[in-house]
N, C-alpha and C positions, 0 to 999 in steps of 0.2 A: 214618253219613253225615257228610261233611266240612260246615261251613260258612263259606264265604266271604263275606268283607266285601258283594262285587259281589252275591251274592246273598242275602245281607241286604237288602241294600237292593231290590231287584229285589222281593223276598217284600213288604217293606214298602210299596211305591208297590203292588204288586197289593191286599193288603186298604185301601190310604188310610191308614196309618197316618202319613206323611207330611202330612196336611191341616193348617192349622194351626188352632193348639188342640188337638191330639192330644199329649199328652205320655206315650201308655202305653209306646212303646217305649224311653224315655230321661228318668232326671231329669235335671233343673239340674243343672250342672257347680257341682263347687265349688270353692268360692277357694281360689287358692296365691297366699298375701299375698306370701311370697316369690319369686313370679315377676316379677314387676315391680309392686309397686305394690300398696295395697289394691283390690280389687275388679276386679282385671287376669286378666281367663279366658285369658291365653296360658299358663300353667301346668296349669292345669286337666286331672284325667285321668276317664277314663268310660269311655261307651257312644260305637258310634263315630257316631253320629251324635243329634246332641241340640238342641233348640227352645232357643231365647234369648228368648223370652217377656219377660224385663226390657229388653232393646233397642227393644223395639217403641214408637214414636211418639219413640224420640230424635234428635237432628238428627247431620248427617251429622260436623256440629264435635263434640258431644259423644263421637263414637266414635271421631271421629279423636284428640280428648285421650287419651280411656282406652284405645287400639290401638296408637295410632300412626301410621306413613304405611300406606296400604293397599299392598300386594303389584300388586293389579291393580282396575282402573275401568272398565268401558261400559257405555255410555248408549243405551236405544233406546225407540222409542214403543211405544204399544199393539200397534196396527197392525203394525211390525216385529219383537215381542217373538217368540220361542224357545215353541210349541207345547210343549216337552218340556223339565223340564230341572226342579231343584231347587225352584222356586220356583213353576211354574205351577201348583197349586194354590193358592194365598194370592193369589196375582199375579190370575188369572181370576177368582177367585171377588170380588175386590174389585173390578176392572175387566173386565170380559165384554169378549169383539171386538165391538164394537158401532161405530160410528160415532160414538156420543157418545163414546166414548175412545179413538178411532183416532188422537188426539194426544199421549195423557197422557203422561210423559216418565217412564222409570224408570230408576234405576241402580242395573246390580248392584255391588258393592266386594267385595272379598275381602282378608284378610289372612293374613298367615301367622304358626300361632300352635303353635311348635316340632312336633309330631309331629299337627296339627292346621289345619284353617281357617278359618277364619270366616268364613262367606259372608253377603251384608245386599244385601236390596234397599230400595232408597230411591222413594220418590215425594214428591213435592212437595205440600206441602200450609201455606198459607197464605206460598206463598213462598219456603220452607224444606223442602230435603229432610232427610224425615223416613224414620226406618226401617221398611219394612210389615212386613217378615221375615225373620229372622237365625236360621241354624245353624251349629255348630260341625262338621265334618264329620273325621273322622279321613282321614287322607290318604292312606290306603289305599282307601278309599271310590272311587267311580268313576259318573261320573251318563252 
């Protein structure tokens, strides 16, 4: 039996291993100093999809130093957030649809990181969007 990226991940979201704080299907990526920079994951090679756990609670500036410009930005509320989709586990389980964060403001970012991407959702927290949760996703991948 063949297996594809698409349903890797497919397999994955059916048992949750996608939750966050699950790191059985993927370690940390590791540094390629020579990809740009120390501690710069645009080199980085793996599993195609993997938890960034060290991103979480950095501001949006500190990713943008160590990334660079993001690839792609949007912004949406609770309320208007995406039922489905890379993040909605981490995203719901921190903000449930509820009325009391049917305003909260989150942004996903994305970057492009050579045969790879980085995906980060940001919420604001004391002002400052901060990262809730970031994977690297190999670009083969398909959500």
């Amino acid at each position: 039996m063949k297996t594809t990226a698409a349903g890797l991940v497919a397999a994955l979201l059916l048992v949750g291993c996608l939750s966050e704080g699950d790191n059985r299907t993927a370690p940390t990526p590791a540094r390629d100093p020579g990809a740009g920079g120390a501690g710069d994951d645009r080199g980085s090679v793996g599993a195609p999809i993997v938890q960034l756990p060290e991103y979480a609670g950095q501001s949006y500036q500190d990713l943008l130093n160590r990334l660079g410009p993001p690839a792609h930005s949007t912004t949406y509320t609770i309320q208007n957030a995406p039922t489905k989709g890379w993040n909605h586990a981490a995203l719901f389980s921190r903000y449930p649809k509820t009325d009391a964060n049917k305003d909260v403001l989150i942004t996903e970012t994305t970057w492009r990181a050579g045969e790879y991407v980085i995906l980060v959702c940001f919420h604001i927290v004391a002002g400052e969007k901060r990262c809730l949760v970031a994977r690297r996703v190999h670009k083969a991948v398909r959500y």
